[in-house]
C-alpha positions as CSV (number, residue, x, y, z in Angstrom):
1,X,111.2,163.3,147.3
2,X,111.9,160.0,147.4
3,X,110.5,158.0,143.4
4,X,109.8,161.9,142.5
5,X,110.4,161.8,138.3
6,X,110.3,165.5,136.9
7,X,107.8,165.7,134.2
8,X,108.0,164.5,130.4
9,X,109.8,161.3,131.5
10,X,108.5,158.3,131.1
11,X,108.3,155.3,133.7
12,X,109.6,152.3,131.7
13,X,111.0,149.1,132.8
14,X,109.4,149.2,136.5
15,X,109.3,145.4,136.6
16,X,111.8,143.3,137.6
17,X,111.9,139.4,137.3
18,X,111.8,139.1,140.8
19,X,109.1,141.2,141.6
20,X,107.0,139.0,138.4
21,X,107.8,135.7,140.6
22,X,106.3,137.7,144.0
23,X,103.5,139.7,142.7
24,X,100.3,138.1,143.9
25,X,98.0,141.1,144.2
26,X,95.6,140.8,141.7
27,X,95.5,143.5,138.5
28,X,97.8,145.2,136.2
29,X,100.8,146.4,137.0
30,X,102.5,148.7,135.2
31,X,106.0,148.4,132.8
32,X,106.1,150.9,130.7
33,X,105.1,151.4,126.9
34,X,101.8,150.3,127.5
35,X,103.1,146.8,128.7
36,X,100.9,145.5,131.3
37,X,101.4,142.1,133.9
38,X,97.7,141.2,134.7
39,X,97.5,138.9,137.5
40,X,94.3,136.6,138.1
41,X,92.4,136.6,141.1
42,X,93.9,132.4,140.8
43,X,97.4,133.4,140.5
44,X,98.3,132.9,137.0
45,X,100.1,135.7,135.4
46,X,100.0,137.2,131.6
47,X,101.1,140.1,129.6
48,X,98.6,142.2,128.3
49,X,99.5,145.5,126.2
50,X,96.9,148.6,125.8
51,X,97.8,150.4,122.6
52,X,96.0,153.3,120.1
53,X,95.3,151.4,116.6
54,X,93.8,153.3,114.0
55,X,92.5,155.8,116.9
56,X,91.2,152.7,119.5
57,X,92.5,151.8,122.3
58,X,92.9,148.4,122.7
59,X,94.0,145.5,123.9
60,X,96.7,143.1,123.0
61,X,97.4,139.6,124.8
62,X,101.2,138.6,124.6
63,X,100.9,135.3,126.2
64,X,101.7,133.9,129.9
65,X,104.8,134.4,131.9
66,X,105.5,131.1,132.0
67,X,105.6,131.1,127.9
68,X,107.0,134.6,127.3
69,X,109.8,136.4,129.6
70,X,109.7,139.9,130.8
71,X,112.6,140.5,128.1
72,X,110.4,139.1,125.1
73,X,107.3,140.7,126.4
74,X,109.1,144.0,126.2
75,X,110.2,143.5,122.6
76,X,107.0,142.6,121.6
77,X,105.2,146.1,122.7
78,X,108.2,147.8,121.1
79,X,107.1,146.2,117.9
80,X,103.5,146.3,118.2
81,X,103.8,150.6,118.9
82,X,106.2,150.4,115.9
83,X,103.6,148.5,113.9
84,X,100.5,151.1,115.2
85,X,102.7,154.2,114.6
86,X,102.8,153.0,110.7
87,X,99.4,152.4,110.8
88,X,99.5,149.0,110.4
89,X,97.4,146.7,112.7
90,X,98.9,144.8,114.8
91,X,96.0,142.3,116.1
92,X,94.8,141.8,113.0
93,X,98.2,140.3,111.7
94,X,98.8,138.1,114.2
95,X,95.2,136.5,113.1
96,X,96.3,136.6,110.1
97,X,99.6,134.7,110.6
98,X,97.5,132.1,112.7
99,X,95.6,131.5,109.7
100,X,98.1,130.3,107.8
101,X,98.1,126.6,107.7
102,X,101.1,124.2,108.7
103,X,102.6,122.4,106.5
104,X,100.9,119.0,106.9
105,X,97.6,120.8,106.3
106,X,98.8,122.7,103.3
107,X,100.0,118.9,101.8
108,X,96.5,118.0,102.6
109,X,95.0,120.5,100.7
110,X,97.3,120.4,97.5
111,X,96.7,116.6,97.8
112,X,92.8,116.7,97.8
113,X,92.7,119.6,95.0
114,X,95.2,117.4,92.8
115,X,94.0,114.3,93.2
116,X,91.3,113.8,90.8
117,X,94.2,114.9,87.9
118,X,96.7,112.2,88.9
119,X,96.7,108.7,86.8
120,X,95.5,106.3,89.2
121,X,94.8,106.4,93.3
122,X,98.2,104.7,93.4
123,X,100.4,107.8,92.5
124,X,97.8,109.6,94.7
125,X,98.6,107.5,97.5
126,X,102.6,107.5,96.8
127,X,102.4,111.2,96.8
128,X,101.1,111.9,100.5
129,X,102.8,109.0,101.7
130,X,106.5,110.1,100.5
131,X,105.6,113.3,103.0
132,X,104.0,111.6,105.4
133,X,107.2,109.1,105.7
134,X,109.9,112.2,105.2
135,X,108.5,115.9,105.3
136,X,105.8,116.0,108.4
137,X,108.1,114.7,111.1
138,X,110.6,117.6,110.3
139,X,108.1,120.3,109.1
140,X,104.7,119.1,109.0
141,X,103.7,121.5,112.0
142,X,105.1,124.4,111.4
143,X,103.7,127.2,109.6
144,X,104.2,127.2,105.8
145,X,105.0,130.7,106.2
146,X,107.7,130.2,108.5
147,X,109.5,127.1,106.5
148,X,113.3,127.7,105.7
149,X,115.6,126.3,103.1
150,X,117.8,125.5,106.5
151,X,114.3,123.0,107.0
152,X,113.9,121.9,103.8
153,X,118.1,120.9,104.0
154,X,117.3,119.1,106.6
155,X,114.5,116.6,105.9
156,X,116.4,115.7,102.7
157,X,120.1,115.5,103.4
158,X,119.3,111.8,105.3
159,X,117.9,110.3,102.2
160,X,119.4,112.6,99.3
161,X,122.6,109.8,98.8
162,X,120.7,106.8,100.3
163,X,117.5,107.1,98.2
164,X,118.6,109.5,95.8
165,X,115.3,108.3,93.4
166,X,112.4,109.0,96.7
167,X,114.5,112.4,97.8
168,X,113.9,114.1,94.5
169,X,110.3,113.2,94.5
170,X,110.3,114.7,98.1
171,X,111.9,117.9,97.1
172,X,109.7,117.8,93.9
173,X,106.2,117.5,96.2
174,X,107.6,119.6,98.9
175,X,108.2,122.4,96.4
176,X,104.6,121.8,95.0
177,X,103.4,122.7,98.6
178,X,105.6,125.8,98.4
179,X,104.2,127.2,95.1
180,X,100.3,126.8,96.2
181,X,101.7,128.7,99.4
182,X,103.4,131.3,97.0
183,X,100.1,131.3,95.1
184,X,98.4,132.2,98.4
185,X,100.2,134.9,99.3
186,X,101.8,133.2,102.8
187,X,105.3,132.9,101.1
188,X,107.0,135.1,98.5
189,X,109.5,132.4,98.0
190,X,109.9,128.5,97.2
191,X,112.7,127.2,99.8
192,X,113.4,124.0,98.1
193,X,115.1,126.3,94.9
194,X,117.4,127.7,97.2
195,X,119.4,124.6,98.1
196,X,120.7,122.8,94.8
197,X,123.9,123.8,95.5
198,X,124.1,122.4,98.9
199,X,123.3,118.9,98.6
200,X,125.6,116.8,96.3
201,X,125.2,115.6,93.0
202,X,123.4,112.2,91.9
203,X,125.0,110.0,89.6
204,X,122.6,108.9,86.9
205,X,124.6,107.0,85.3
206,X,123.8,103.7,87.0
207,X,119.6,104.3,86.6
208,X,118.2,102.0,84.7
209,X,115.3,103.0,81.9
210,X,112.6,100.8,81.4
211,X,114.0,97.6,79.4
212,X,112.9,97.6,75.9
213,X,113.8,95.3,73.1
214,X,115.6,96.3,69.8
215,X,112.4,96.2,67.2
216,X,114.3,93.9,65.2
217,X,113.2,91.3,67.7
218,X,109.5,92.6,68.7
219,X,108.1,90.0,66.0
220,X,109.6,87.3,67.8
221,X,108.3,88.2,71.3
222,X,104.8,88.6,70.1
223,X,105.5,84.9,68.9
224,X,106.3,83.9,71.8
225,X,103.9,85.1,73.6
226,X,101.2,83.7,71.2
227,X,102.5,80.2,71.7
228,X,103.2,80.5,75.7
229,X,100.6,78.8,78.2
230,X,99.4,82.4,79.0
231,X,95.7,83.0,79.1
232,X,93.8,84.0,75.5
233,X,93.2,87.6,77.3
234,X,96.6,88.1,78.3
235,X,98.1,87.1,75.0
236,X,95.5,89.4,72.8
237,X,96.5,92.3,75.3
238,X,99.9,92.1,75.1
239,X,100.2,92.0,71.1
240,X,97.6,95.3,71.1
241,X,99.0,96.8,73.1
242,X,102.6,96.5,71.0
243,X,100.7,97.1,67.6
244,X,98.8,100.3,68.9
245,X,102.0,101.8,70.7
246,X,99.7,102.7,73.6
247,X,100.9,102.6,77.5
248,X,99.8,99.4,79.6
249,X,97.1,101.2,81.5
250,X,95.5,103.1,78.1
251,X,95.5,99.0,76.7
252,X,94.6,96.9,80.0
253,X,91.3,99.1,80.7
254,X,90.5,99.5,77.3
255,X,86.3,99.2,77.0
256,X,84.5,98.6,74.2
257,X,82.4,101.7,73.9
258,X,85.7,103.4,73.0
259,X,85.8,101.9,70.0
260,X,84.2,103.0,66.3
261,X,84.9,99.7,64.3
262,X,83.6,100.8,61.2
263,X,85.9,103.8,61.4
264,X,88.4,101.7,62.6
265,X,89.4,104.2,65.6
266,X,90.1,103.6,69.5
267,X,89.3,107.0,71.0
268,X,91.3,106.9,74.8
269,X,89.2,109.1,76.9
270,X,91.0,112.0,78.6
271,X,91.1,110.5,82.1
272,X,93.3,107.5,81.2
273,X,95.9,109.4,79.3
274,X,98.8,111.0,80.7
275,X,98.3,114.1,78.8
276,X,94.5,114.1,79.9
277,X,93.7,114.7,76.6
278,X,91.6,111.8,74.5
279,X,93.8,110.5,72.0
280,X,92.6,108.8,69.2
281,X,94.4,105.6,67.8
282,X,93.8,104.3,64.4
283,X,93.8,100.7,64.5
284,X,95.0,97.9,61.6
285,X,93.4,95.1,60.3
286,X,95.4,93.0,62.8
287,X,93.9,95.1,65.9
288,X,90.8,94.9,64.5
289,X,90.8,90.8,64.1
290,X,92.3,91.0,68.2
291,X,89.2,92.8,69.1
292,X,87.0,90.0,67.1
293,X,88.7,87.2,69.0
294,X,88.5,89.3,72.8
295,X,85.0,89.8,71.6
296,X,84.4,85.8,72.0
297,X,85.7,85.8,75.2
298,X,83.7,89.0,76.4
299,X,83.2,88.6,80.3
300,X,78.9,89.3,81.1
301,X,78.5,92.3,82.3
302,X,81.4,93.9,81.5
303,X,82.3,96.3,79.1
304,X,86.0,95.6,79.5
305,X,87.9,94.8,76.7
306,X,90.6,92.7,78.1
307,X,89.0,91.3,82.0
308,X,91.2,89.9,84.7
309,X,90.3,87.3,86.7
310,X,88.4,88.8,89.1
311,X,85.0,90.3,88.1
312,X,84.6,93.6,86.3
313,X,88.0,94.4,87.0
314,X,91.3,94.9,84.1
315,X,93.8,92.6,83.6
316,X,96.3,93.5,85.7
317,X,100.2,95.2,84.7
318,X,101.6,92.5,86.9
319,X,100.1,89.3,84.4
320,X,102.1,91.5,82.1
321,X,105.1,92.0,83.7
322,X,105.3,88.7,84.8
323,X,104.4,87.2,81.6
324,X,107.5,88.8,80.1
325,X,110.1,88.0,83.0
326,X,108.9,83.8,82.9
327,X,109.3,83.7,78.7
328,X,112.8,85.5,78.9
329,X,111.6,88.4,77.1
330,X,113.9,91.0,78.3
331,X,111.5,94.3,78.0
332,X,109.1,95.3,80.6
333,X,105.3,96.1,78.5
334,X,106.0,99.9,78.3
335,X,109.7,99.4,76.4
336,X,107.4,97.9,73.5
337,X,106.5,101.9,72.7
338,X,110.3,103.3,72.6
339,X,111.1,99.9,70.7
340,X,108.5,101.3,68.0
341,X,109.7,105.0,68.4
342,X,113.1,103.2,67.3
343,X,111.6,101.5,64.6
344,X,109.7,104.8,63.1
345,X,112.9,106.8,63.6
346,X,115.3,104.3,61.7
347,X,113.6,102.4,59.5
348,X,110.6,104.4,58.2
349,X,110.2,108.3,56.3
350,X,107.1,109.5,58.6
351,X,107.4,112.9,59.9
352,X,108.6,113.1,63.7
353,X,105.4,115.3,64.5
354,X,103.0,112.0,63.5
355,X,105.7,109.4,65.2
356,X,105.2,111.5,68.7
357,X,101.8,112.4,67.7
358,X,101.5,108.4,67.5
359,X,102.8,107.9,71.0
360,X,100.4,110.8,72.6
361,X,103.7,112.9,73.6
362,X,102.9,116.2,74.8
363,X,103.3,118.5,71.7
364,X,104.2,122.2,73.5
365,X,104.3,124.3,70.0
366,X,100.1,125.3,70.0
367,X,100.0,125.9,66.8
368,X,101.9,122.5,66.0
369,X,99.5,120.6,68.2
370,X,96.2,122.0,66.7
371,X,97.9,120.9,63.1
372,X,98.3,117.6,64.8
373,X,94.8,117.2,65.8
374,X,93.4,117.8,62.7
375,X,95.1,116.5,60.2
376,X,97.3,113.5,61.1
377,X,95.0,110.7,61.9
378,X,95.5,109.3,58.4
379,X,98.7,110.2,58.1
380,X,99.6,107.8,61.5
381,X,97.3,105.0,59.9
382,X,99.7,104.6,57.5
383,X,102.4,104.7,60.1
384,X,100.6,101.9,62.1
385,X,100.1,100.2,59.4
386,X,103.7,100.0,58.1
387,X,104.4,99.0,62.1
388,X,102.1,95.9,61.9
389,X,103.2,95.0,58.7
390,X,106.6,95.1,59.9
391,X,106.2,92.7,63.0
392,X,104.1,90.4,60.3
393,X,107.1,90.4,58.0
394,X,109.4,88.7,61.0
């Protein structure tokens, strides 16, 4: 008989890609391992697989014919009765793999949740931008789950010899994308580890560290500065800040309730120090007699120590900078610290643990840092002290 099968064999593989293009009668139509064509009553055409899950038939949708071919269609109901014969479910993980976010909205994420630890709305800024500019256009809309290092390769070999310094912060940000992923359980792996041996070496030996002067000639500058046409605010900011050791930011938005004069201690809140810890500077007579004569000049209003120009707003880094680069003073505001770590390291006995302790570096020993807390206050008076009486002595 003719299309007779003898029993126990199955009918797979009746379509044909031909007789996909001329089916018109509306309905399933058969393939074979539960793969079905279901054609519309207004022509369009999509695969459909029925399938036992758990003990329930059901229904799977494998996308139109004009998306997915009769071959891929096939391989996908092979997989799904693979994935139902383990017992695993194989609906409910393609919801879950559409769940996972792209890229772009992964950056977003990690952006918003970091953004109120960053320094200032400028790195903030920076940060997204830098992906924005270089990771989105190659990966942004892709899956974070389905990222490769092959991708990752990709985005950064244009830039990795041309902008060597923007590249690593890429990589750096890309890979912070990666670990919240990780964290998440959509990735066991960060792709941006795997690829340090395929992009070639930088050569740091032309970067240039921020300028700082030898402290043999800090007394000078301060005298400089003192007798340059720069405003009264500017000049009382920028000696402070080199007699407290302190970074521009921590000095420039300095406010007054931070300060214990009869104690004679500047506590930095946490939220303007790098560490995001508060950090508490003792301050010497010659601080002290700075804050007496910004006090004169105090703007109404304002509880800034050292105001710009325009209203309730900090002096800004660039009077700073700029101050430096029109006296000659070859140092940008932040070399002033390593110029005093110099000092302290050379010329002085204080313990390293109260010279970094001094400069609010990180200290990573616990039990070192809780010492440091608690006992060295005094101990980096004297240190201060010795560092203004040093610039006086010039």
């Amino acid at each position: 008989m003719s299309g007779f099968k003898p029993a126990g064999v199955h009918r797979e593989k009746r379509l044909t890609a031909a007789t996909i293009r001329t089916l018109t009668k509306s309905g399933l139509h058969a393939d074979g391992n539960g793969l079905y064509l279901k054609v519309d009553s207004n022509g369009s055409k999509r695969w459909i697989q029925r399938i036992v899950i758990n003990g329930k038939r059901r229904d799977v949708g494998l996308g139109s014919t004009a998306l997915v071919s009769l071959a891929e269609a096939r391989e996908a109901a092979i997989e799904n009765k693979k994935a139902a014969r383990a017992g695993t479910d194989p609906i409910a993980a393609k919801r879950a793999a559409q769940a996972v976010l792209t890229f772009e909205e992964a950056a977003k994420r990690v952006h918003e949740l970091n953004k109120p630890t960053w320094r200032n709305e400028k790195h903030a800024k920076q940060w997204i931008d830098t992906l924005d500019k270089f990771a989105f256009p190659f990966i942004g809309g892709k899956r974070i789950s389905t990222i490769s290092s092959a991708d990752i390769l990709s985005l950064l070999t244009p830039i990795w010899t041309s902008h060597p310094e923007t590249a690593r912060r890429v990589k750096q940000r890309v890979g912070t994308v990666m670990k919240w992923a990780v964290a998440h359980g959509w990735r066991t792996d960060n792709p941006t580890e795997a690829i340090g041996q395929a992009l070639p070496k930088h050569d740091r030996s032309k970067v240039k560290h921020r300028e700082a002067l030898p402290y043999d000639q800090v007394a000078s500058a301060i005298a400089k500065v003192r007798g340059s046409d720069a405003g009264i605010t500017t000049k009382l900011a920028f000696e402070f800040l080199v007699l407290t050791a302190t970074r521009s930011g921590e000095t420039r938005e300095a406010k007054w309730g931070e300060f214990d004069l009869t104690k004679k201690v500047w506590t930095i809140p946490a939220t303007r120090m790098k560490a995001k810890k508060a950090h508490e500077v003792p301050l010497s007579d010659r601080c002290l007699a700075i804050l007496t004569e910004a006090e004169q000049h105090k703007q109404e209003g304002s509880d800034l120590v050292f105001p710009g120009t325009k209203e309730n707003k900090p002096l800004s880094d660039m009077t700073l900078s700029k101050l430096m680069k029109e006296l000659k003073i070859a140092a940008v505001p932040h070399g002033f610290r390593s110029s005093f770590r110099d000092w302290a390291g050379e010329q002085t006995h204080h313990s390293r643990e109260v010279i970094e302790f001094a400069l609010a570096h990180v200290i990573k020993d616990k039990a070192e840092a809780a010492y440091a807390r608690s006992a060295l206050l005094e101990k980096r008076r004297l240190l201060m002290d010795d560092w203004t009486s040093f610039l006086n002595q010039k």
